[in-house]
C-alpha positions in Angstrom: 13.6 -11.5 -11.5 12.9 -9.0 -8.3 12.7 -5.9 -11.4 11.2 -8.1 -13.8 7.6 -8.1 -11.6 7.8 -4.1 -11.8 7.7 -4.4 -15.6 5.1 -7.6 -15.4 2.8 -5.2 -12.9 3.1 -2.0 -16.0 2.7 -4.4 -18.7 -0.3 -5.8 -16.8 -2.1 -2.0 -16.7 -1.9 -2.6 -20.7 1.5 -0.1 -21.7 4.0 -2.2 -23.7 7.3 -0.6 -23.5 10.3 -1.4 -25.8 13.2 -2.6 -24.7 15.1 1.2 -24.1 12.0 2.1 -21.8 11.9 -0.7 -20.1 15.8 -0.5 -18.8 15.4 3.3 -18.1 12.4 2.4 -16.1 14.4 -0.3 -14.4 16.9 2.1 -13.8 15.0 4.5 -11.9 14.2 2.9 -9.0 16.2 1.4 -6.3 15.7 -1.9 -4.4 15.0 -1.7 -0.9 15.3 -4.6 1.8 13.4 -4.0 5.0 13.0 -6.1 7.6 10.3 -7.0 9.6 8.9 -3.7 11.8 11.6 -1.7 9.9 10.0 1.9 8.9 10.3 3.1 5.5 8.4 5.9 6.2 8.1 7.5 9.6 5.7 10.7 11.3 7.1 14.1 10.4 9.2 12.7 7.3 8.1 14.0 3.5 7.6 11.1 0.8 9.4 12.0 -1.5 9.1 8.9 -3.3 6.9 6.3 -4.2 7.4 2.1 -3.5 6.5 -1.1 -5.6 6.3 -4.0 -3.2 7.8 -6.7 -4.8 7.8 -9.5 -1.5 6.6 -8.9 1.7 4.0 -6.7 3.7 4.0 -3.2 4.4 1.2 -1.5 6.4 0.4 2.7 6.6 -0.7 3.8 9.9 -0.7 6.5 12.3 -0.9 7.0 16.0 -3.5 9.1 17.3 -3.5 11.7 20.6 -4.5 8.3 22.5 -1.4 6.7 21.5 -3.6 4.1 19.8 -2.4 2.3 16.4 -5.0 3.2 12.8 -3.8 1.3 10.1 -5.2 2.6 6.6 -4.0 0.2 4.7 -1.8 -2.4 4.0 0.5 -3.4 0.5 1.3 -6.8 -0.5 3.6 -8.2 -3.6 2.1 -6.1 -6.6 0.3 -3.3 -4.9 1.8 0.2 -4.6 2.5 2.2 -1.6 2.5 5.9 -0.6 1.4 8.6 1.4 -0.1 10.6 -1.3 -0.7 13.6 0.7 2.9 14.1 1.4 4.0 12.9 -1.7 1.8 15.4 -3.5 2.3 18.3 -1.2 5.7 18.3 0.0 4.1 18.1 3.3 5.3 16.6 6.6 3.4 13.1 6.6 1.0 11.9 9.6 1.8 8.4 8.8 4.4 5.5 9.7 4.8 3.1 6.6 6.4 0.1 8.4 6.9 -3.7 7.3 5.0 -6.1 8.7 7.3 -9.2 7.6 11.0 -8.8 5.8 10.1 -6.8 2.8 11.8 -5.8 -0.7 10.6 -3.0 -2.5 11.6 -1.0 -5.1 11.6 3.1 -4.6 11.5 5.6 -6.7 12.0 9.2 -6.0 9.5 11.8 -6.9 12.5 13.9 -8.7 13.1 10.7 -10.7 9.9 9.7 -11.8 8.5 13.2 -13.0 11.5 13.4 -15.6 10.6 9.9 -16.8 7.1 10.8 -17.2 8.3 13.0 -20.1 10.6 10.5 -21.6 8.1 7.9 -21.0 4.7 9.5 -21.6 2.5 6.0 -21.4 4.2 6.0 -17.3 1.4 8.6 -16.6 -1.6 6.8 -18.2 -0.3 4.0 -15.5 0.0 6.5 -12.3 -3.6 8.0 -14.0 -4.8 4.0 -13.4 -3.2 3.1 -10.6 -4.5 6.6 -8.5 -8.4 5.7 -9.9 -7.6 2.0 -8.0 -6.5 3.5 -4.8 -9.5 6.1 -4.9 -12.3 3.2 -5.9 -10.8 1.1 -2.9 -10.7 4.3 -0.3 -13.8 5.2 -1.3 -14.9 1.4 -0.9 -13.9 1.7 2.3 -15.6 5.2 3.4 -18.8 3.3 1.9 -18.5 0.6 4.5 -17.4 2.3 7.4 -20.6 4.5 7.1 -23.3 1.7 6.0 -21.8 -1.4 7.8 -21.4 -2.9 11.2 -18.0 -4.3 11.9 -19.3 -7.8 11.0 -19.9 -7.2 7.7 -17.0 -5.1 7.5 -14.8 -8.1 8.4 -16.6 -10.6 6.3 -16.2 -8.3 3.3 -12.5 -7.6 4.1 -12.1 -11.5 4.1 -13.9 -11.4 0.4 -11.8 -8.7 -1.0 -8.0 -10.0 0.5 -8.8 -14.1 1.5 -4.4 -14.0 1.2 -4.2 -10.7 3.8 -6.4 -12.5 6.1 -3.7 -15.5 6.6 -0.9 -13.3 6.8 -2.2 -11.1 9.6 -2.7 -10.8 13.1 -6.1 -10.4 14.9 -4.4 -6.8 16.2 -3.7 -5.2 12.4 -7.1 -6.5 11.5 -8.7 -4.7 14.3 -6.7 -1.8 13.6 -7.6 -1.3 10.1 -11.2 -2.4 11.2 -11.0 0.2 13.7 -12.1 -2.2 16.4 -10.9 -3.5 19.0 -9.0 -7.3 19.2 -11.7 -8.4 21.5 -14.2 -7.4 19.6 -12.5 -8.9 16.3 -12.5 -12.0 18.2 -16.3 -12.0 19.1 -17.1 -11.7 15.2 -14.7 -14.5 14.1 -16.2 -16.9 16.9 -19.4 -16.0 15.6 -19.0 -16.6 12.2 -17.3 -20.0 12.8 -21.0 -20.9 14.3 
């Protein structure tokens, strides 16, 4: 069941894999359980692998010289999660990838999935895809951080994830806002008027 979203989520991205592929894919990533505020990921580390959230919620953030939380974003059931940088680079990551609630993922190493790129060649065509979402939604977000004010930034993070909005708290809104709770709390009281 937990695997069978994994294959559900490439399927979905149009590859159909037979049977063989799907069970070498399947094999090539291991589950992880985290629990709530446990760190997959942590300042200093290198990602050296890549996640598929299966339950839970995951957030990527990183602490700047004022010791104050950013969150970049988050990852729900059926997003991926990475720090691409790192993972790309083999560079010593900025970020802390931590769960938000009790989490199961499934990881798969970078020295795994290369390989089963060339076993697998359709696998790429689904990183290609999934990289242009993650690039559309960054650069989303660079849009409205330079042509909105933090109401409309709010009300159009409420459009985009209505389900995000229920599961967090005012403070990891206002992070990833980049605003502060107080402020946060000014725009909702205002839009409830």
């Amino acid at each position: 069941m937990v695997r069978a979203s994994l294959i559900a989520n490439l399927e979905k991205k149009g590859v159909v894999l037979s049977e063989d592929e799907k069970a070498l894919v399947l094999t090539s990533f291991e589950t992880v359980y985290l629990k709530k505020r446990e760190y997959l990921l942590e300042e200093g580390e290198v990602c050296d692998f890549e996640v598929f959230v299966v339950s839970g919620c995951c957030k990527a953030y990183f602490i700047d010289d004022r010791g104050q939380d950013h969150i970049i974003y988050f990852a729900v059931e059926d997003w991926w999660l990475a720090d691409l940088e790192s993972y790309h680079l083999g560079t010593p990551t900025r970020y802390y990838i931590q769960a938000l609630e009790d989490s199961e993922i499934l990881r798969i190493p970078k020295i795994v999935k290369e390989p089963l790129y060339e076993k697998i060649p359709a696998l790429e065509r689904i990183y290609r895809l999934t990289l242009q979402q993650e690039c559309v939604a960054l650069q989303r977000r660079i849009n409205n951080k330079l042509s909105m004010d933090a109401a409309m930034e709010y009300d159009d993070f409420c459009n985009r994830y209505p389900s995000l909005v229920q599961r967090l708290t005012n403070i990891q809104i206002a992070s990833y806002l980049g605003i502060s709770q107080e402020f946060l709390s000014k725009i909702r009281r205002r839009n409830k008027d």
